[in-house]
C-alpha beads as a LAMMPS data file, in Angstrom:
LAMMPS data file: protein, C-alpha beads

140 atoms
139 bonds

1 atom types
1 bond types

-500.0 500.0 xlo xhi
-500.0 500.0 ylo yhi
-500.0 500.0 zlo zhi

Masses

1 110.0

Atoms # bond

1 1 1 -473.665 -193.850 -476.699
2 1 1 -472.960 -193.981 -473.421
3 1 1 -474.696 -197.220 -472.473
4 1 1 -472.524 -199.192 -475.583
5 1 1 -469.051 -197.745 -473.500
6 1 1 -470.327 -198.985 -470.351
7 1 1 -470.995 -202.355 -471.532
8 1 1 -467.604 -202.302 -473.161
9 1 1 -466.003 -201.752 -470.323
10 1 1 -468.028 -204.226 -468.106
11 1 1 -466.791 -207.017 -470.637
12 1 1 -463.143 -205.960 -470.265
13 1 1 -463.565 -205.877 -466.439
14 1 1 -464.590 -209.528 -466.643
15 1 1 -461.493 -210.412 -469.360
16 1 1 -458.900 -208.333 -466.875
17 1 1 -460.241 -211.211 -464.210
18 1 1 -460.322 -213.923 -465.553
19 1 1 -456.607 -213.497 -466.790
20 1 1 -455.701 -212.231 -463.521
21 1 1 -457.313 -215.773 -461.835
22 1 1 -455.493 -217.496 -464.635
23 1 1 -452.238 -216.022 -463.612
24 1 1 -452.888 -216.287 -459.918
25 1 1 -453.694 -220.346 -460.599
26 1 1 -450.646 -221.234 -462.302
27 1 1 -448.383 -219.259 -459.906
28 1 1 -450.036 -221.343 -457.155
29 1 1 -449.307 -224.661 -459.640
30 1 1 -445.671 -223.512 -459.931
31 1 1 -445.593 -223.262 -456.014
32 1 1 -446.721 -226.479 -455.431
33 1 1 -444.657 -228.145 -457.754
34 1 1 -441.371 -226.467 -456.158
35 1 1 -442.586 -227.131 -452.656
36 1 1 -442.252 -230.749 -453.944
37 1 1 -439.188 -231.291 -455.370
38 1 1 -438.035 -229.625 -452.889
39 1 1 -439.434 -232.202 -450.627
40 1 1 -437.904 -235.026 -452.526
41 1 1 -434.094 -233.536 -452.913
42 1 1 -434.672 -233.746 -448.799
43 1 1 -435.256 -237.043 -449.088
44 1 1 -432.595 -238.465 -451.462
45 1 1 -430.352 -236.636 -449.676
46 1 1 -431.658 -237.798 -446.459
47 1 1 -431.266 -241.884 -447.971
48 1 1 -427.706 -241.284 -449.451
49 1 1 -426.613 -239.720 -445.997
50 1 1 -427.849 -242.760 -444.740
51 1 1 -425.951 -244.713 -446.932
52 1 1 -423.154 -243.581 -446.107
53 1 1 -423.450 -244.158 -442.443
54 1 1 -424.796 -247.831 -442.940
55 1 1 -421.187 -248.043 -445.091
56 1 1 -419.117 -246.576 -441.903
57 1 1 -420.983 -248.627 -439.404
58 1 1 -419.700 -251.698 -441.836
59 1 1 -416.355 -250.975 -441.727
60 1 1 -416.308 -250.398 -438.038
61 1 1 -417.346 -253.971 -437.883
62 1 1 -415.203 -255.161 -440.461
63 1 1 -411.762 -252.813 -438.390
64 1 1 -412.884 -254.764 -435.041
65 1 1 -412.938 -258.266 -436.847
66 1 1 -409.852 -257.375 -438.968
67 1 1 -407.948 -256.361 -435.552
68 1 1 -409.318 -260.021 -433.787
69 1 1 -408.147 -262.054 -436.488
70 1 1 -405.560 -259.982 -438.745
71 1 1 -404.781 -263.324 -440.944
72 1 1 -408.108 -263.840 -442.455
73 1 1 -410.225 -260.831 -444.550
74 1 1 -412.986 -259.484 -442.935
75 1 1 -415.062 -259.806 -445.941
76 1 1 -419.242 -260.586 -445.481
77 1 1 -422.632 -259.128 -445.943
78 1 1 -424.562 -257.570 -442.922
79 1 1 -428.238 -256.874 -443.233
80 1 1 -429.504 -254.023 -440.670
81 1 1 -432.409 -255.083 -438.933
82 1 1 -435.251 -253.721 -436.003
83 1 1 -432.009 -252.858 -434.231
84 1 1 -430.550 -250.065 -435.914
85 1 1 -433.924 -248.323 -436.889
86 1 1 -432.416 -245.569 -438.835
87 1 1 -430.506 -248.091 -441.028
88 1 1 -433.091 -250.674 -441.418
89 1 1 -433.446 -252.105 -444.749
90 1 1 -429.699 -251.451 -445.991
91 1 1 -427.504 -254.277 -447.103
92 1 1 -424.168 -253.617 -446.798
93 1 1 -421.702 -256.232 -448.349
94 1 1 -417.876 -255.747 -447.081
95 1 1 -415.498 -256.867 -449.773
96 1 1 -411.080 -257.129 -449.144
97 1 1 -409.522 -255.299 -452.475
98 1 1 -406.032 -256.345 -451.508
99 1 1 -404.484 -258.025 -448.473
100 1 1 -400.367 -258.206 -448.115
101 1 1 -398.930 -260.625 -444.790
102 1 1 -395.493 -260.277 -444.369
103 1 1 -393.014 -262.110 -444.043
104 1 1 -394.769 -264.979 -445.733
105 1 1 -393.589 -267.451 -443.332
106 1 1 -394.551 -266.008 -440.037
107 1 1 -395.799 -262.840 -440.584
108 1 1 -395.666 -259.671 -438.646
109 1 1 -397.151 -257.304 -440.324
110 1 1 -400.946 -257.219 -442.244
111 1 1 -402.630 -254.801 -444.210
112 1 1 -405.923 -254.907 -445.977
113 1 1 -407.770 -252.674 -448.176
114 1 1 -411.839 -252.650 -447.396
115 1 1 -414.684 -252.238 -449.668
116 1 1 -418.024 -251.412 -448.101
117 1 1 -420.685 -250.940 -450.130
118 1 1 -424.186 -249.975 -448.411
119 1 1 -427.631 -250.813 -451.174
120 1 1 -431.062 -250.166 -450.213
121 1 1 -433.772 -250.865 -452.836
122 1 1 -433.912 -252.464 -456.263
123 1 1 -431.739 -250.123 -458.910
124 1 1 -434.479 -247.988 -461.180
125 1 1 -436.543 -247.804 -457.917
126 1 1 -437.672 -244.338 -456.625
127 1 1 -435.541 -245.108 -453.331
128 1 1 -432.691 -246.879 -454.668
129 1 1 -429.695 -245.763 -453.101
130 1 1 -426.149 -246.988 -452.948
131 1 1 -422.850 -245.620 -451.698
132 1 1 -419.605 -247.063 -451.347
133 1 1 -416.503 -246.809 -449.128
134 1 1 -412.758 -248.007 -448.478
135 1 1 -410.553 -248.302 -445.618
136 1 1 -406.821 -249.266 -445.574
137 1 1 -406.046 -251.309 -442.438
138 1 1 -402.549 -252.139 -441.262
139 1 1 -401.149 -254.141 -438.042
140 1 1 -397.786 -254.741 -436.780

Bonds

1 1 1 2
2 1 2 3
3 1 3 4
4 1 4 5
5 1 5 6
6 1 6 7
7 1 7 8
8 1 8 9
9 1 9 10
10 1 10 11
11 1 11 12
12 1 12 13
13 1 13 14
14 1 14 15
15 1 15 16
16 1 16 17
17 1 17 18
18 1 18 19
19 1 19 20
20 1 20 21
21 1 21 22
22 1 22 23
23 1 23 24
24 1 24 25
25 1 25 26
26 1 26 27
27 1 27 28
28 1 28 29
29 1 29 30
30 1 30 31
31 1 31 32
32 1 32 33
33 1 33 34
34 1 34 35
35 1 35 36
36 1 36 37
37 1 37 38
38 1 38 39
39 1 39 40
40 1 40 41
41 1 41 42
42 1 42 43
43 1 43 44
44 1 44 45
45 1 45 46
46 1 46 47
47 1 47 48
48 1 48 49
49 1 49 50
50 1 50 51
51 1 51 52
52 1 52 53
53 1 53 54
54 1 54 55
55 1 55 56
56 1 56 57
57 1 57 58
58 1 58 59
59 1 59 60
60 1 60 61
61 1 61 62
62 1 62 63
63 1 63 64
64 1 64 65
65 1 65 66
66 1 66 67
67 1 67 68
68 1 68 69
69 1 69 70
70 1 70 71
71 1 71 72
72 1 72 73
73 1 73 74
74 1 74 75
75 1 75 76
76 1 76 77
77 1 77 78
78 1 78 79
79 1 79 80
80 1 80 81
81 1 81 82
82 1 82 83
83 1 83 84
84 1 84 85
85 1 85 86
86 1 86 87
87 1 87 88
88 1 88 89
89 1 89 90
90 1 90 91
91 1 91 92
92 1 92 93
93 1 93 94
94 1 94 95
95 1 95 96
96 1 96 97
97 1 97 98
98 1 98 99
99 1 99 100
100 1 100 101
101 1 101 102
102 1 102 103
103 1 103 104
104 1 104 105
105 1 105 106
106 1 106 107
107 1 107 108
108 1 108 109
109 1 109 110
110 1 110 111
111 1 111 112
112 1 112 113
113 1 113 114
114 1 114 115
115 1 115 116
116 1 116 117
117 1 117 118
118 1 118 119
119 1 119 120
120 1 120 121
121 1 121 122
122 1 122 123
123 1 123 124
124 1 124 125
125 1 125 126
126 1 126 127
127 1 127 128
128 1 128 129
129 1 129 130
130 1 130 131
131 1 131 132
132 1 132 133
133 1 133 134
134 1 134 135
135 1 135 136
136 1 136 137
137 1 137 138
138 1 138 139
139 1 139 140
């Protein structure tokens, strides 16, 4: 009698382990998967930051030809090379919303509304991101 309770409890021994390995296992899984999309959030978050910078660095551009030339709209497409390393790859295309010159005969005063919008990737891509931006620019 006492052999048959030994070898009953030898067999639940081996069931206790194997459900504790199988527990064990896919709390490790779960781990990894978090670990990952944690990694990822990082890195969208990391692009659209990005993004947003290429879109700032656009209107700079844009304010400094605006404030050369205050007649004509700033509007064209810059493409971030080598130079900028951080923004390399973004396309940013700079587009005028509204522009007012007054008086119409000799004017004195301008304002223009900019539109940058800063695209990296093809949309449905993994790293497609895209963020837009407007200034309102005004000289006496």
């Amino acid at each position: 009698m006492k052999n048959q309770n030994t070898a009953l409890q030898n067999g639940f021994t081996l069931l206790g382990s194997v459900f504790i390995l199988l527990i064990l296992a896919l709390v490790g899984v779960y781990l990894l998967k978090l670990g990952t999309t944690h990694t990822q959030i990082l890195n969208y978050q990391l692009l659209n930051k990005r993004a947003e910078l290429a879109a700032f660095s656009a209107l700079e551009i844009a304010t400094q030809k605006f404030q050369q030339n205050p007649a004509e709209c700033p509007k064209q497409t810059l493409a971030f090379n080598e130079v900028a390393k951080s923004l390399k790859g973004f396309t940013v295309s700079i587009t005028c919303l509204q522009m007012v010159a007054y008086p119409k005969d000799k004017p004195q005063y301008f304002a223009v509304q900019l539109q940058a919008k800063a695209t990296k990737g093809n949309f449905g891509d993994r790293d497609y991101v895209s963020h837009s931006r407007e200034r309102l620019l005004t000289i006496e």
